[in-house]
MILUM-728655 format. One record per atom (N, C-alpha, C, CB): residue in one letter; x, y, z. Coordinates in steps of 0.02 Angstrom, whole numbers, plus 50000, padded with zeros to 5 digits. Last residue first. Glycine has a CB too. Layout:
REM residues N
AXYZ;...
This chain:
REM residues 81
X507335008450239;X507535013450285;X507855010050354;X506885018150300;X507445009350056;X507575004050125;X507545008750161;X508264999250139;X507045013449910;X506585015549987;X506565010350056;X505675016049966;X508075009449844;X508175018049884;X507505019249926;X508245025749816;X508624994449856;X508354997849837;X508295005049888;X507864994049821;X507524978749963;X508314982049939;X508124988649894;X508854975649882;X506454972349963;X506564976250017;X507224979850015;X506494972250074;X505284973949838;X505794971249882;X506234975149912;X506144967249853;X503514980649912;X504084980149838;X504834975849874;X504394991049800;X501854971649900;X502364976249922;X503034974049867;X502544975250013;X500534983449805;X500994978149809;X501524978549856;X501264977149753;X499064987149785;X499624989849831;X499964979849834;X499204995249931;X497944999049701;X498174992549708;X498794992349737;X498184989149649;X497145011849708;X497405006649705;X497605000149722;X497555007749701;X495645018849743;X495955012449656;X496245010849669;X496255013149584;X495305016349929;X495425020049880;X495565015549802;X496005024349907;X495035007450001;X494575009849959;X494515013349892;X494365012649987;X496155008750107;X496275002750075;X495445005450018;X496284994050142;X497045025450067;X496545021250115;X496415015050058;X495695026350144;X498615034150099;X498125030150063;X497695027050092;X498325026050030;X499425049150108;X499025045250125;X498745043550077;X498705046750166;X501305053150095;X500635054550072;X500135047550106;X500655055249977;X502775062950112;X502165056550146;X501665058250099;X501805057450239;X504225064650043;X503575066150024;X503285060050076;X503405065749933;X505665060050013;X505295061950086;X504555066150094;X505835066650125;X505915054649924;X506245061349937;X505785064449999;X506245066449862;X505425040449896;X506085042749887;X506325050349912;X506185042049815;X504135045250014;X504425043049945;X505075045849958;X504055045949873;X503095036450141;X503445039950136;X504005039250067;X503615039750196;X501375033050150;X501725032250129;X502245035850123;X501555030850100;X500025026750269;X500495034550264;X501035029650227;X500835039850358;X498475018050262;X499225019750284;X499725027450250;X499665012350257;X496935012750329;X497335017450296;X498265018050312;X496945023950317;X496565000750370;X496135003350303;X496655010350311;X495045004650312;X497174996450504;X497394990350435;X497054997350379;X496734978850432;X496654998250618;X496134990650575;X496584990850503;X494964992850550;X497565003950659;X497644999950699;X497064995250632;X497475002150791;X498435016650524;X498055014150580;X497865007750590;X497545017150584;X500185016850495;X499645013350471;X498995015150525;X499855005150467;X501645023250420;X501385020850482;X500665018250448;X501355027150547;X502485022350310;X502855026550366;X502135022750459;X502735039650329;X503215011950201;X502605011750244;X502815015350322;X502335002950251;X504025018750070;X503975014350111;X503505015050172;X504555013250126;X503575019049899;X503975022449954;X503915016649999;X503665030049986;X502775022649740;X503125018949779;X503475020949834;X503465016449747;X501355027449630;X501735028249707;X502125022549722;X501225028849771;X500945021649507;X500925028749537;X501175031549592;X500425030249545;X500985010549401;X501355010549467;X501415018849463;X502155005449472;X499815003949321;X500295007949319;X500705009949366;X500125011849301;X498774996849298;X499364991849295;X500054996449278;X499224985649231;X497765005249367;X497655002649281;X498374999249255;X497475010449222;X498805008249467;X498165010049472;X498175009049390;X497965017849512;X499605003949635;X499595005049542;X498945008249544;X499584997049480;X500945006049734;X500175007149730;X500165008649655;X499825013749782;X502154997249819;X502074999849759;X501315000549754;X502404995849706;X503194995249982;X502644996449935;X502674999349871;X502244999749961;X504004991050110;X504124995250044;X503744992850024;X504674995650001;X503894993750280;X503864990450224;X503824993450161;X503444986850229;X504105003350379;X504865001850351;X504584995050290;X505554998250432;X502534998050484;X503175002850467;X503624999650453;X503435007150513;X501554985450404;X502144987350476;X502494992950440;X502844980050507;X500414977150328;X500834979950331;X500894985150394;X500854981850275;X498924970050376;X499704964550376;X500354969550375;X499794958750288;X497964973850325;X497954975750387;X498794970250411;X497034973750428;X498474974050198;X498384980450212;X498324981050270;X497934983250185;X498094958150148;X498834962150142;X498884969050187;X498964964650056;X496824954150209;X497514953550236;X498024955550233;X497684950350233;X496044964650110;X496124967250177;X496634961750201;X495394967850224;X496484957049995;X496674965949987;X496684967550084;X495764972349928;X495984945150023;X496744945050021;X496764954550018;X497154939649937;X494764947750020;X494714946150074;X495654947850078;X494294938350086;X494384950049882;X494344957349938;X494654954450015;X493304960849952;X494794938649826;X495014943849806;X494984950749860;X494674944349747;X493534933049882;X494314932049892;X494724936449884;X494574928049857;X492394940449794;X492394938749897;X493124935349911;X491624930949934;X493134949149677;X492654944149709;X492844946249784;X492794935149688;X492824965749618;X493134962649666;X492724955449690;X493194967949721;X492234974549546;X492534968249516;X492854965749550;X492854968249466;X491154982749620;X491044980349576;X491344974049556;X491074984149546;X492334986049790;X492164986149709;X491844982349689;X492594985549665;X491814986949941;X492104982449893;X491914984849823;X491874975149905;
């Protein structure tokens, strides 16, 4: 847990993260900047890391530890699959 993370605050980061399913669309910020958006290619089973797939078919991995911050995005738009 971060420094500025309360005990709620960390508790909703792990519901959201062990909550997302392949084909969900996401946005990962980082200082209220949006650095990645795509859609949630897969996840492991506790939820702390997922595979993101982008507009052009880039995957990349994230773990829930990692800076950002992970919103999901609406579900219309060029990362529906």
């Amino acid at each position: 847990m971060a420094f500025f993370d309360s005990p709620s605050a960390h508790n909703r980061r792990i519901a959201l993260w062990t909550s997302l399913e392949p084909g969900d669309n996401v946005l990962l910020r980082m200082h209220g900047f949006v650095h990645h958006r795509g859609t949630v290619d897969d996840r492991t089973e506790d939820g702390s890391t997922i595979w993101v797939v982008d507009r052009i078919g880039d995957r990349r991995l994230f773990h829930i530890e990692d800076e950002y911050e992970l919103d999901l995005a609406p579900a219309s738009g060029p990362f529906r699959r």
